[in-house]
KOLZAKOL-972834 format. One record per residue (C-alpha): y, z, x; chain; residue in one letter; residue number from 1. Coordinates in Angstrom, 1 decimal, padded with zeros to 4 digits. Example, Ala and Ser with C-alpha at 12.3 -4.5 7.8 and 13.67 -1.06 7.14 Angstrom:
% KOLZAKOL-972834
((-004.5, 007.8, 012.3), "A", "a", 1)
((-001.1, 007.1, 013.7), "A", "s", 2)
% end
This chain:
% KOLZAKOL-972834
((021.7, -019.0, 000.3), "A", "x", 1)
((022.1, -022.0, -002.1), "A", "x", 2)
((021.8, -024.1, 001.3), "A", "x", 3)
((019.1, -022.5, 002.8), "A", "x", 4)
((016.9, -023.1, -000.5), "A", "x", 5)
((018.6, -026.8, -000.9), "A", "x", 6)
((016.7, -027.2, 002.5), "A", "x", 7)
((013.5, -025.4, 002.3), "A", "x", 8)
((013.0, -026.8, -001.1), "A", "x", 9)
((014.0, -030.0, -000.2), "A", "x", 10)
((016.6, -030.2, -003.3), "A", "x", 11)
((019.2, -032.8, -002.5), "A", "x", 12)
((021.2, -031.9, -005.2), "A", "x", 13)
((023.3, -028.6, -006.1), "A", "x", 14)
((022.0, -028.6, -009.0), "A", "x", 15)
((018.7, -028.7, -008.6), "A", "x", 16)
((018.9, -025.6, -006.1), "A", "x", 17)
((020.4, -023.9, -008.3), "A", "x", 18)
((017.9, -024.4, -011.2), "A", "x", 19)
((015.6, -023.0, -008.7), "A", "x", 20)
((017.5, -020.4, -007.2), "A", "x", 21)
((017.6, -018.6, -010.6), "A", "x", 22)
((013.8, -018.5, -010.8), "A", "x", 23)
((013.7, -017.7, -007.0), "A", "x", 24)
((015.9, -014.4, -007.9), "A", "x", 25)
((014.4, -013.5, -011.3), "A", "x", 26)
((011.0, -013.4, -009.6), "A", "x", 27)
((012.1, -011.5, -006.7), "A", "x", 28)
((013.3, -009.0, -009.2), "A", "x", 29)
((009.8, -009.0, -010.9), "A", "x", 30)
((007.7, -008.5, -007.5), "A", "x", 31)
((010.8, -005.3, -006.6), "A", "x", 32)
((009.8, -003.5, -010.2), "A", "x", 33)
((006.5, -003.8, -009.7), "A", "x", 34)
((006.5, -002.5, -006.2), "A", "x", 35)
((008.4, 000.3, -007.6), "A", "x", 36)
((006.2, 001.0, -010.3), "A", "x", 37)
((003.1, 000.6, -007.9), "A", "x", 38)
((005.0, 003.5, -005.4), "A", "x", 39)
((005.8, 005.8, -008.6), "A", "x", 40)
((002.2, 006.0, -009.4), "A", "x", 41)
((000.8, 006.6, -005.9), "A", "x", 42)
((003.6, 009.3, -005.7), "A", "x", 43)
((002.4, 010.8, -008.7), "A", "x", 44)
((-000.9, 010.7, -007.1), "A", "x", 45)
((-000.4, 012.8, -004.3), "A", "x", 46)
((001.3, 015.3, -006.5), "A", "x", 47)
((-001.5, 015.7, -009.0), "A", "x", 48)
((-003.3, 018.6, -008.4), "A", "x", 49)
((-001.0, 020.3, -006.2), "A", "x", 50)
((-000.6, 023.6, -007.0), "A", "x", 51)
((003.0, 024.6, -007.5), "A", "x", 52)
((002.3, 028.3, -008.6), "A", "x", 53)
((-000.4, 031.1, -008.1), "A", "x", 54)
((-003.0, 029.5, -010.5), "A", "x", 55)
((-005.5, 028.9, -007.7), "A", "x", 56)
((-008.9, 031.0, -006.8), "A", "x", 57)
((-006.6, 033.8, -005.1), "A", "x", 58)
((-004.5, 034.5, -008.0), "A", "x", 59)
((-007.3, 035.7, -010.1), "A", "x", 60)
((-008.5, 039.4, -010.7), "A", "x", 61)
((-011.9, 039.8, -011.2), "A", "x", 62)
((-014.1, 042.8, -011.4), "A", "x", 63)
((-014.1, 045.2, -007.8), "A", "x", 64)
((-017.6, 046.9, -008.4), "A", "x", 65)
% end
């Protein structure tokens, strides 16, 4: 990997690839928990409201006369 950002970078030295494959990797890890936070939320979304139990319109007694 070190080589493959040495060359897309254009780094000619180790070193210098490496600086930047640090950053590379901490951001990558950055956009991944955001991501996951983004899909958390629209998961919670969709389960919001959902009835799990009997609370809906059919589940209520009201008066028969």
């Amino acid at each position: 990997m070190t080589k493959e950002l040495m060359q897309r970078m254009g780094q000619s030295t180790m070193r210098a690839a490496l600086i930047y494959q640090h950053a590379t990797d901490e951001r990558a890890r950055e956009i991944a928990d955001r991501l996951d936070e983004l899909v958390e939320r629209q998961i919670e979304g969709l389960t919001e409201g959902t009835p799990d139990d009997d609370e809906g319109a059919a589940g209520v007694l009201g008066p028969t006369d």
